[in-house]
C-alpha positions as CSV (number, residue, x, y, z in Angstrom):
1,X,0.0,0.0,0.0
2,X,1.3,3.5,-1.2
3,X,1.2,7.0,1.1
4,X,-1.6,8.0,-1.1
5,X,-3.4,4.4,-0.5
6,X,-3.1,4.9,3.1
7,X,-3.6,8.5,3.2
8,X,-7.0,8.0,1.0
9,X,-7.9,5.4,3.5
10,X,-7.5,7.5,6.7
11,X,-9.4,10.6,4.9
12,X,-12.5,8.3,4.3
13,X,-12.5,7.3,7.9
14,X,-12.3,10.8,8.6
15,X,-15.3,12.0,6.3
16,X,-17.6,8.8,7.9
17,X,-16.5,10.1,12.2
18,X,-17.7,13.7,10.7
19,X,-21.4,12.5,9.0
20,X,-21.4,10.6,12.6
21,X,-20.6,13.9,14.1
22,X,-23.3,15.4,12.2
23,X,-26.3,13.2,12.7
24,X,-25.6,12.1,16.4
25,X,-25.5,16.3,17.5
26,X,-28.1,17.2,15.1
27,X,-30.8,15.8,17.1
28,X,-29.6,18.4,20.8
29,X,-31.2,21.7,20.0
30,X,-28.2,23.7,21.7
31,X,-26.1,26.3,20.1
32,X,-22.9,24.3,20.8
33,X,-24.3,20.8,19.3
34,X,-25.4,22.5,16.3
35,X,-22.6,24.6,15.4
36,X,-20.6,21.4,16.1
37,X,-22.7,19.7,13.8
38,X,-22.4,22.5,11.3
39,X,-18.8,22.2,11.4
40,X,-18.8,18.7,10.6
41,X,-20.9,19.1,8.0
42,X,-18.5,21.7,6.5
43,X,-15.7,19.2,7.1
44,X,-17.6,16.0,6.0
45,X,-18.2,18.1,2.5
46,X,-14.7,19.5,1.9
47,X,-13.3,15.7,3.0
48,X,-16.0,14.1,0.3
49,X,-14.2,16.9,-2.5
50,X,-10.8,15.8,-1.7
51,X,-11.2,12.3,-1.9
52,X,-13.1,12.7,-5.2
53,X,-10.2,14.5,-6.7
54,X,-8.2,11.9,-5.7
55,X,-10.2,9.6,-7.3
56,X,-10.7,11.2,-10.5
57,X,-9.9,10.6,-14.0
58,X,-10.6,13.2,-15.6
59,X,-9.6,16.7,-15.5
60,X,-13.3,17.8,-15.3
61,X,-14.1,15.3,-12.5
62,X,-11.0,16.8,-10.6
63,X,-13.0,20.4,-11.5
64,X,-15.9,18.9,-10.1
65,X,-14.8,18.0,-6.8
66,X,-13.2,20.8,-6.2
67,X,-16.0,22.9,-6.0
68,X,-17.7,20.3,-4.3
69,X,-14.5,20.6,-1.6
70,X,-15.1,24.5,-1.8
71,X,-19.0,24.3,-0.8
72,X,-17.2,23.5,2.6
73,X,-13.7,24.5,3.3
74,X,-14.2,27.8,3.3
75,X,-16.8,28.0,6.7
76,X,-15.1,25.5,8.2
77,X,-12.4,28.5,10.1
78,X,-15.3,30.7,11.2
79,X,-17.2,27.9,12.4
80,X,-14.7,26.4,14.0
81,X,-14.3,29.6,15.8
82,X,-18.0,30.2,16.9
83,X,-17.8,26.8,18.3
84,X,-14.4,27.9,20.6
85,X,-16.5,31.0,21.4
86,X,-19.1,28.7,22.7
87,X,-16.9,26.3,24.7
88,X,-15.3,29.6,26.1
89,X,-19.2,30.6,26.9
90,X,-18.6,34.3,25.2
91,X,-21.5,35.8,23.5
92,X,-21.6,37.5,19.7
93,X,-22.3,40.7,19.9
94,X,-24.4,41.0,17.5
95,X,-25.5,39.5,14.6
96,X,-23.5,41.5,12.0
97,X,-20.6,40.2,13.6
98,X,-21.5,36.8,13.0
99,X,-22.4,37.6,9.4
100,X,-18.9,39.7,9.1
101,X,-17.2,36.4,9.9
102,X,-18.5,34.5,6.5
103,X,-18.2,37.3,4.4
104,X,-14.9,36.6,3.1
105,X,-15.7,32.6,3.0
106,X,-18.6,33.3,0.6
107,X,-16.0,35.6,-1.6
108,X,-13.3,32.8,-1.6
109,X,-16.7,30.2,-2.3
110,X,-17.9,32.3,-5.1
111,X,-14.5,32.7,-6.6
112,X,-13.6,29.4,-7.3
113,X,-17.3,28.2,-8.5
114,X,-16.9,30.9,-11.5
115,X,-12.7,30.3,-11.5
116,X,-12.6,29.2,-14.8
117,X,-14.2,32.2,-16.3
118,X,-11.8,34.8,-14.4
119,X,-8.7,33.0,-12.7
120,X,-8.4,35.0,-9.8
121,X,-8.6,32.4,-7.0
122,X,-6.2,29.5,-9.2
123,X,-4.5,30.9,-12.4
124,X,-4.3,27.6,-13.5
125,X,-5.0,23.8,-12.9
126,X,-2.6,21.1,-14.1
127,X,-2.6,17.5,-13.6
128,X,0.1,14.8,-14.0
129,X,-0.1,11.3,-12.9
130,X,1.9,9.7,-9.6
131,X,1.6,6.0,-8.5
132,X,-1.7,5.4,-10.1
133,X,-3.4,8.8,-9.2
134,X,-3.8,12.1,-10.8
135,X,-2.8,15.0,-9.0
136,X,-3.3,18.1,-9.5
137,X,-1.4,21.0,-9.4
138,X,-2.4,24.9,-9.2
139,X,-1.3,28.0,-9.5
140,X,-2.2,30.8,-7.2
141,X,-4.3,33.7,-8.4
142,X,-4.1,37.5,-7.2
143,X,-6.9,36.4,-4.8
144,X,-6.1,33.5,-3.5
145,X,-3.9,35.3,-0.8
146,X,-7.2,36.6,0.6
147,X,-7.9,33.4,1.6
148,X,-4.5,32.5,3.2
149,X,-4.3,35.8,4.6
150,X,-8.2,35.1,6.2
151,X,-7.2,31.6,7.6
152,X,-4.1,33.2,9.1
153,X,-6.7,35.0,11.4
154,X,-8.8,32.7,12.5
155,X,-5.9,30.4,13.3
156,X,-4.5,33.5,15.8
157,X,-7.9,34.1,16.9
158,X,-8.6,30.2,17.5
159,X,-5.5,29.5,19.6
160,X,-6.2,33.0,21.6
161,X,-9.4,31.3,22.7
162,X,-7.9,28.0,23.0
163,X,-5.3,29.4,25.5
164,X,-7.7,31.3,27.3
165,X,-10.5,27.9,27.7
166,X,-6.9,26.3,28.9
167,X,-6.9,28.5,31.9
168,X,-9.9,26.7,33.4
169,X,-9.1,24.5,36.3
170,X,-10.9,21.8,35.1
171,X,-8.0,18.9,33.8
172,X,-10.9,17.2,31.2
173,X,-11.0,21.1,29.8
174,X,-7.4,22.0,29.6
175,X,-6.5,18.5,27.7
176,X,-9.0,19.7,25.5
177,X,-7.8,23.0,25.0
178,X,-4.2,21.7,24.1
179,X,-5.4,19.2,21.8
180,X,-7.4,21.8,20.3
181,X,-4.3,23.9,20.3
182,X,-2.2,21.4,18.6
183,X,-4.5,20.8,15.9
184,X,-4.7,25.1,15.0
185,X,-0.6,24.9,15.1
186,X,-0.6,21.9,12.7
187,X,-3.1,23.1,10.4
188,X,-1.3,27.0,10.3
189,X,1.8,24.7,9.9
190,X,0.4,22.9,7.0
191,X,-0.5,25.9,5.4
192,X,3.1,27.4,4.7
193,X,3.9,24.0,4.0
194,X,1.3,23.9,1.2
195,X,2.3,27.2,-0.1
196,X,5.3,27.1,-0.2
197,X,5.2,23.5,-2.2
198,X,7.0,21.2,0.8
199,X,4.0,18.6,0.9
200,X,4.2,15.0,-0.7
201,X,2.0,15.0,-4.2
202,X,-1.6,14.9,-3.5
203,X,-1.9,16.2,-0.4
204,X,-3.9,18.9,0.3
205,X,-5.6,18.5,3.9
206,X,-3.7,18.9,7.0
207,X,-4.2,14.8,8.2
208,X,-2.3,15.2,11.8
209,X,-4.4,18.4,11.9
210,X,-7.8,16.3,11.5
211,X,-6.7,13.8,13.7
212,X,-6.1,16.0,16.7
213,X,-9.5,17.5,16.0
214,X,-11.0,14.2,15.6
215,X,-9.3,13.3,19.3
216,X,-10.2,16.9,20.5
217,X,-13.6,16.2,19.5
218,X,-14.1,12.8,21.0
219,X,-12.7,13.5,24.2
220,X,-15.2,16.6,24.1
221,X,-18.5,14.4,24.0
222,X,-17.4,11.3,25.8
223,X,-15.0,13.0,29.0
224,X,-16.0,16.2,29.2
225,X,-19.3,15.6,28.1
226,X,-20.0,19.4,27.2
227,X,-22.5,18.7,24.8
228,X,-24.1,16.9,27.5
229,X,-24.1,20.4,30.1
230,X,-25.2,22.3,26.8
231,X,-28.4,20.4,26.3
232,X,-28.7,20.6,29.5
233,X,-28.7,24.1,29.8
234,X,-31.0,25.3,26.6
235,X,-33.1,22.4,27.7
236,X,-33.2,23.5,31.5
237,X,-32.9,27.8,31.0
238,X,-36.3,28.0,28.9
239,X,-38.3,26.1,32.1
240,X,-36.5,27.7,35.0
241,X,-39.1,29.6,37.1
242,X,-36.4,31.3,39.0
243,X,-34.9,34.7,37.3
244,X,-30.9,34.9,36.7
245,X,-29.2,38.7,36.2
246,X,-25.6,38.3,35.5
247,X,-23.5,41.2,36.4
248,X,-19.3,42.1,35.6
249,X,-17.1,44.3,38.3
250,X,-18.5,46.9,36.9
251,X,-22.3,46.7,37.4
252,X,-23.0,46.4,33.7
253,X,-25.7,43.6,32.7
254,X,-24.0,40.4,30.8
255,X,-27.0,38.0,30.6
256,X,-30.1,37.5,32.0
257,X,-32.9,34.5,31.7
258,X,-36.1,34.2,29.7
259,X,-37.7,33.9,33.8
260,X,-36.2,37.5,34.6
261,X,-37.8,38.7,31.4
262,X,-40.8,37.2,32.7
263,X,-40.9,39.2,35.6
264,X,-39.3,42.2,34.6
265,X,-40.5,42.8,31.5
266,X,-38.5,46.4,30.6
267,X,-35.3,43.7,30.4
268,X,-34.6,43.8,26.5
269,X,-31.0,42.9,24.7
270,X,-30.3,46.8,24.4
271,X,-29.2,46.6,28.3
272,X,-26.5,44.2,28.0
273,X,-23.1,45.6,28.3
274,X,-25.0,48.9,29.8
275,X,-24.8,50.2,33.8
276,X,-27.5,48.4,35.7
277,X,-27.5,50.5,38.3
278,X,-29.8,53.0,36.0
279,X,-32.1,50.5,36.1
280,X,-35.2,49.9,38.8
281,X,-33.9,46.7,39.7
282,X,-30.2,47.5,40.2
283,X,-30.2,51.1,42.4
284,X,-31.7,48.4,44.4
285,X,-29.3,45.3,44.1
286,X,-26.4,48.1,44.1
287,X,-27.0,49.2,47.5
288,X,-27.6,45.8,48.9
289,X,-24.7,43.9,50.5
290,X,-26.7,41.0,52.0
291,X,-26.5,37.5,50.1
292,X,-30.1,36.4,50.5
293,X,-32.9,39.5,50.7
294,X,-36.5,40.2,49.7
295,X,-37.2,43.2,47.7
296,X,-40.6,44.6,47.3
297,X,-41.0,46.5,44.4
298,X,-44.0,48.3,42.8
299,X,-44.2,46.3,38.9
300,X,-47.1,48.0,36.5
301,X,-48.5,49.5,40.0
302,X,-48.5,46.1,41.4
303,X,-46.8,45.5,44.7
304,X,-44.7,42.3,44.4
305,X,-42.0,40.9,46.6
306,X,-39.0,38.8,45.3
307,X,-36.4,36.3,46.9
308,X,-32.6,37.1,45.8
309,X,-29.7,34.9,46.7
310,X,-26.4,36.6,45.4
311,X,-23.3,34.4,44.4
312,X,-20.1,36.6,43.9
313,X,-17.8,35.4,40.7
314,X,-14.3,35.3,40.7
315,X,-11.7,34.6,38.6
316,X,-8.5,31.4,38.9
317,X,-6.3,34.1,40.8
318,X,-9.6,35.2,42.9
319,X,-10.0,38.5,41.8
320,X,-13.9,39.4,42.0
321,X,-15.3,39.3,38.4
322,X,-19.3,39.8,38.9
323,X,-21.7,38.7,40.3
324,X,-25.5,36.0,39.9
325,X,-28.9,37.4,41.3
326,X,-31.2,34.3,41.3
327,X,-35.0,35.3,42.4
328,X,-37.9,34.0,42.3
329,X,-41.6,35.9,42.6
330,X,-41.7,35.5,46.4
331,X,-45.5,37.5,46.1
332,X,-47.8,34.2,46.4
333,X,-45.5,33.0,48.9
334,X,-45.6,36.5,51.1
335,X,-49.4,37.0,50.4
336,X,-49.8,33.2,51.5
337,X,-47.5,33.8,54.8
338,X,-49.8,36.5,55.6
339,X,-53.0,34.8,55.1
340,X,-51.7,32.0,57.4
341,X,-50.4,34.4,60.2
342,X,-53.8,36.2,59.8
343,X,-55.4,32.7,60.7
344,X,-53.3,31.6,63.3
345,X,-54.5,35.0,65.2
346,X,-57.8,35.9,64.2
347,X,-61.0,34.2,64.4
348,X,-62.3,33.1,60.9
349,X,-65.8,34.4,61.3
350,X,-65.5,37.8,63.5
351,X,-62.1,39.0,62.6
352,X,-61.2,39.4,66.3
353,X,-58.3,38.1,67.8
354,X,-58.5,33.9,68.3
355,X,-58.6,32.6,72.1
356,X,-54.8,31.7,71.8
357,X,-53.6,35.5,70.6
358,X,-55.8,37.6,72.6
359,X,-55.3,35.9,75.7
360,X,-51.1,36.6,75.1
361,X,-51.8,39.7,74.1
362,X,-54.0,40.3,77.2
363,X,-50.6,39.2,79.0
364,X,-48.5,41.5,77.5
365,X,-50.8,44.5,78.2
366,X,-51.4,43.3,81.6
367,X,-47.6,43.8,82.4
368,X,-46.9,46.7,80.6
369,X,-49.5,48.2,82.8
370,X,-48.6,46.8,85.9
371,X,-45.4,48.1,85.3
372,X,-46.4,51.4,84.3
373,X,-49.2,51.2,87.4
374,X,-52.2,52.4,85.2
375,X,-56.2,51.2,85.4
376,X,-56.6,47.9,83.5
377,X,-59.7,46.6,82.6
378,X,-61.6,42.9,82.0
379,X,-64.5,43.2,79.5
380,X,-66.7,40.0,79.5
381,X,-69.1,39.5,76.9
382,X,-71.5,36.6,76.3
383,X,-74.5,36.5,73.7
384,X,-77.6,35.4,75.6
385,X,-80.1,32.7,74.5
386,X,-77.7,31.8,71.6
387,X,-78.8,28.3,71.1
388,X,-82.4,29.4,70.7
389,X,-81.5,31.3,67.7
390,X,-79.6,28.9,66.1
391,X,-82.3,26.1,67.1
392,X,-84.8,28.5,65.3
393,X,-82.9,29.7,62.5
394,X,-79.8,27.6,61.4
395,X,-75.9,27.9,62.3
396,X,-75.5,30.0,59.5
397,X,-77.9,32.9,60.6
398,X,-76.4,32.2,64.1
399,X,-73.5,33.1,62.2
400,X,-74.2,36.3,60.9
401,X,-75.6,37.4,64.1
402,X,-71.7,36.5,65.7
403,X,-70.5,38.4,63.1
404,X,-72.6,41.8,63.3
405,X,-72.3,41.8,67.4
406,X,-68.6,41.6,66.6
407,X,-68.8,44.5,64.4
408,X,-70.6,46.3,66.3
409,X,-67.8,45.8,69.4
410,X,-65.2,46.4,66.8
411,X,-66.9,50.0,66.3
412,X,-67.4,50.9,70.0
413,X,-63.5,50.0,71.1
414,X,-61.4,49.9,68.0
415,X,-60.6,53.5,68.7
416,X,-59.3,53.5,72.5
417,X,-56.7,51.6,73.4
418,X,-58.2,47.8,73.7
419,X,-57.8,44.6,72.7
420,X,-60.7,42.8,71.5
421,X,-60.9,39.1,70.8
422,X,-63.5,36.0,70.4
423,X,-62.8,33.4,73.5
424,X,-65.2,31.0,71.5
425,X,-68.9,30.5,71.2
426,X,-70.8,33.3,72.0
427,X,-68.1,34.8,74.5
428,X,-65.8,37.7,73.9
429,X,-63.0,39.3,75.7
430,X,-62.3,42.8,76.2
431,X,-59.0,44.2,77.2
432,X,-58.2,47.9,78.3
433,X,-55.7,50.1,80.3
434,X,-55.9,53.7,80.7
435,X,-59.5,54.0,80.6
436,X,-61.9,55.3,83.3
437,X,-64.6,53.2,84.5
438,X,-67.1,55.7,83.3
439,X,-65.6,55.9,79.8
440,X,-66.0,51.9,79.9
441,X,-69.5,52.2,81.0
442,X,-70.7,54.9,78.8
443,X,-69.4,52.3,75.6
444,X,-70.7,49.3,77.2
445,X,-74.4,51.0,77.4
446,X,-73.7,52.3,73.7
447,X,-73.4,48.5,73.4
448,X,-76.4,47.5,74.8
449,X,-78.3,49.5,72.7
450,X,-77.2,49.0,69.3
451,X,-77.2,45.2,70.2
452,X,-81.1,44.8,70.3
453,X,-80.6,46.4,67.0
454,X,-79.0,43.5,65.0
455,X,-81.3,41.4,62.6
456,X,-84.5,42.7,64.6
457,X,-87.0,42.2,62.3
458,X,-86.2,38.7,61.5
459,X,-85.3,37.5,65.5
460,X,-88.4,39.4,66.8
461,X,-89.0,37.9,70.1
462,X,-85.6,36.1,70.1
463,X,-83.9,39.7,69.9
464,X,-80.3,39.7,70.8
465,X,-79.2,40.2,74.2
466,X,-76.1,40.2,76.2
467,X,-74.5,40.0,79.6
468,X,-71.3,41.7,80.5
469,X,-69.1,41.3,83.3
470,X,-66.4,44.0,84.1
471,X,-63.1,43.8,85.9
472,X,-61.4,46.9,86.7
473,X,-57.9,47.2,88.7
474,X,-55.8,49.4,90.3
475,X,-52.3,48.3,90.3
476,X,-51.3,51.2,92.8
477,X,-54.3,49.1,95.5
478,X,-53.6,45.7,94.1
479,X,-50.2,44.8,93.1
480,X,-50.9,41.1,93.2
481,X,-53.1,40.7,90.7
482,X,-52.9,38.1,87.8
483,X,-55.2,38.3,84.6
484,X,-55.7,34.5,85.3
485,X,-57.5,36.2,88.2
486,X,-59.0,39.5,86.5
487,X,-60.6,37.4,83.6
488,X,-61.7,34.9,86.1
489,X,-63.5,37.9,88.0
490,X,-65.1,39.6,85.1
491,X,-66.3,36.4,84.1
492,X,-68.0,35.9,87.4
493,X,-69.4,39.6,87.1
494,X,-70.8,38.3,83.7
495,X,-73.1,35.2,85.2
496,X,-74.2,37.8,87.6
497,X,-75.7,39.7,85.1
498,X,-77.1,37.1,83.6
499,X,-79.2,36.0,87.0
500,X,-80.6,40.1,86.9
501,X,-81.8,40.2,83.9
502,X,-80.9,40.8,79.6
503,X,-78.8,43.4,78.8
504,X,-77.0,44.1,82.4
505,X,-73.6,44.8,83.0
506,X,-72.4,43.8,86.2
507,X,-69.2,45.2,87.7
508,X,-66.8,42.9,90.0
């Protein structure tokens, strides 16, 4: 077997590991599978070109091929370099540089499908015959320097990404970046070589060069298993319901999420690379050093609350680099806290305070005023001949009869300085300090009067009545009170009233 046998053989391997290449990433729907897959679709063409010329007999078979070897060789440097961009996860800027990257491809790919008519790319095309194959040989046009001089760049501009994806810590990534390295120096290499005329006859792709792509490219998928954390990622990014806000040393926004769209909506492309801090969101994340906060912020007049953790960045040699807001819409959550504290202390049905709460309430003022050696006062309450109206008219009018006496207590009291609360049933609890026992009296007989008011034309006979016991102390006379002992005595004052009479309140 010949060098050209063998070296056909290894560049048809080479052409079948790129269609495998192609199909196997085509199916991810990440930008980093698909430019991969792009690239070996370039390469898988320009390889199928090169082994037709090989094989030809003819010179216009030869002519053939090689413009079937130019529909890819020309993309394959700026993909190539896209796809470094992507390993080393740096975004185009914009779409016109992308397109400024092919321009000169789609020159060098136009010039050599209409070479014949102008010879600016090849100024001629010879062939002679070696070992059984015919090779060609070309001249170099005025333009074909373009092309050099273009591949020159994107080999300089390659191996300045490769060094800088060589600087991660990760050992899987930095073999990859020096195999990755190696193939960019042996392909340049190959280039002066093939200029310059110093290649064996026939060969016209950089084999070594291939080979440590191939091996980049394998230990890619199968050990670094990027194009595993890429699918991952555009597969993952679209359904996160938590927002992301990248931000460099300098405040200015690098990235943020389709979630952080979501919830702020002004977000738009324009703002990346631009100060945050004019934003709404970041004169608040500016001035905010803790790592996990809630922010409530008014959105479209809407009061929401949101949930940021902060993770600072930094770079290999620790120098701070940026920093990652991840938040989440923390309104449901606050509105749902609230509703649950609102239970756990209020009654469901009068909106006073619940047994448990106003009796600790009733604890704290009792101290506070004990301390402070002012009148406190025990308010009993209870809702005589309750069980007849429910026996006559259902729970549920029972119900809004509760709820209209406590409304009507609510009125009386919510002003002064009192504490009102449901102790269950049909008994309430009144708290006070700092009012006169007049002042209590005059509200309790306001009390008794609108009382006989409530649903009066349906409860006739059954009108509503109460009984109300009344505890007053004087810390500066009795020191040794307790409320255990105060509510105790109001209460008694309360079944007092109830052996007088309706509507009676009965002081201890």
């Amino acid at each position: 077997m010949s060098f050209l046998d063998f070296y056909v053989v290894v560049l048809i391997l080479i052409f079948i590991l790129f269609v495998f290449f192609f199909f196997y990433l085509l199916k991810n729907k990440d930008s980093l599978s698909l430019l991969f897959s792009v690239f070996s679709l370039f390469s898988a063409i320009c390889l199928f070109g090169v082994i037709g010329q090989l094989k030809s007999s003819s010179m216009e078979q030869i002519l053939f091929f090689q413009k079937i070897k130019y529909i890819g060789l020309p993309f394959m440097a700026p993909t190539f370099l896209m796809f470094l961009f992507r390993i080393h996860n740096i975004a185009y800027r914009s779409p016109l540089a992308v397109f400024s990257l092919f321009v000169i491809p789609f020159i060098i790919f136009a010039l050599v499908m209409t070479n014949e008519f102008h010879h600016l790319y090849y100024q001629s095309v010879q062939t002679f015959e070696y070992r059984g194959y015919l090779i060609t040989s070309r001249e170099a046009g005025p333009l074909y320097y373009l092309g050099f001089g273009y591949h020159v760049l994107m080999y300089a501009g390659g191996f300045y990404l490769t060094l800088k994806i060589s600087a991660r810590k990760n050992k899987n990534i930095k073999v990859l970046s020096y195999l990755l390295m190696a193939s960019i120096v042996w392909s340049f290499l190959f280039h002066i070589f093939y200029l310059f005329k110093l290649l064996p006859f026939g060969v016209e792709i950089p084999l070594i060069g291939f080979l440590l792509q191939l091996l980049a490219f394998l230990w890619l998928m199968f050990y670094c298993r990027l194009f595993d954390a890429y699918e991952l990622r555009h597969i993952a990014t679209p359904k996160l319901q938590e927002g992301i806000i990248i931000i460099d040393n300098d405040f200015d926004l690098i990235y943020y999420n389709p979630a952080a769209k979501t919830m702020f909506d002004w977000l738009n492309p324009k703002l990346i690379g631009v100060s945050f801090s004019q934003t709404p969101l970041g004169k608040h994340l500016l001035f905010n050093d803790d790592v996990n906060f809630v922010l409530k912020l008014d959105v479209f007049g809407e009061e929401k609350h949101f949930n940021f953790n902060t993770t600072s960045l930094y770079s290999h040699n620790e120098k701070l680099k940026g920093f990652v807001y991840v938040f989440s819409d923390y309104t449901k959550r606050i509105q749902l806290e609230n509703e649950l504290k609102y239970l756990a202390n209020y009654d469901g049905l009068t909106q006073l305070y619940n047994q448990i709460t106003i009796l600790n309430k009733a604890e704290t003022a009792f101290k506070e005023a004990k301390c402070l050696q002012t009148l406190f006062s025990v308010v009993v309450i209870d809702a005589n001949g309750f069980k007849r109206i429910n026996d006559s008219f259902g729970h549920l009018f029972g119900n809004l009869v509760l709820k209209e006496l406590a409304t009507v207590i609510k009125e009386i009291f919510a002003n002064e300085d009192c504490l009102l609360g449901r102790l269950g049933g049909d008994e309430f609890l009144i708290v006070c300090h700092c009012l006169e026992k007049d002042c209590i009296a005059d509200k309790l007989a306001d009390l008794v009067k609108r009382v006989g008011k409530i649903r009066k034309n349906k409860l006739k006979e059954l009108a509503l009545s109460i009984s109300v016991g009344v505890h007053q102390i004087d810390f500066k006379k009795d020191a040794d009170q307790t409320l255990e002992k105060a509510i105790h005595s109001a209460d008694r004052a309360m079944y007092r009233a109830k052996e007088q009479g309706i509507n009676i309140v009965n002081y201890y």
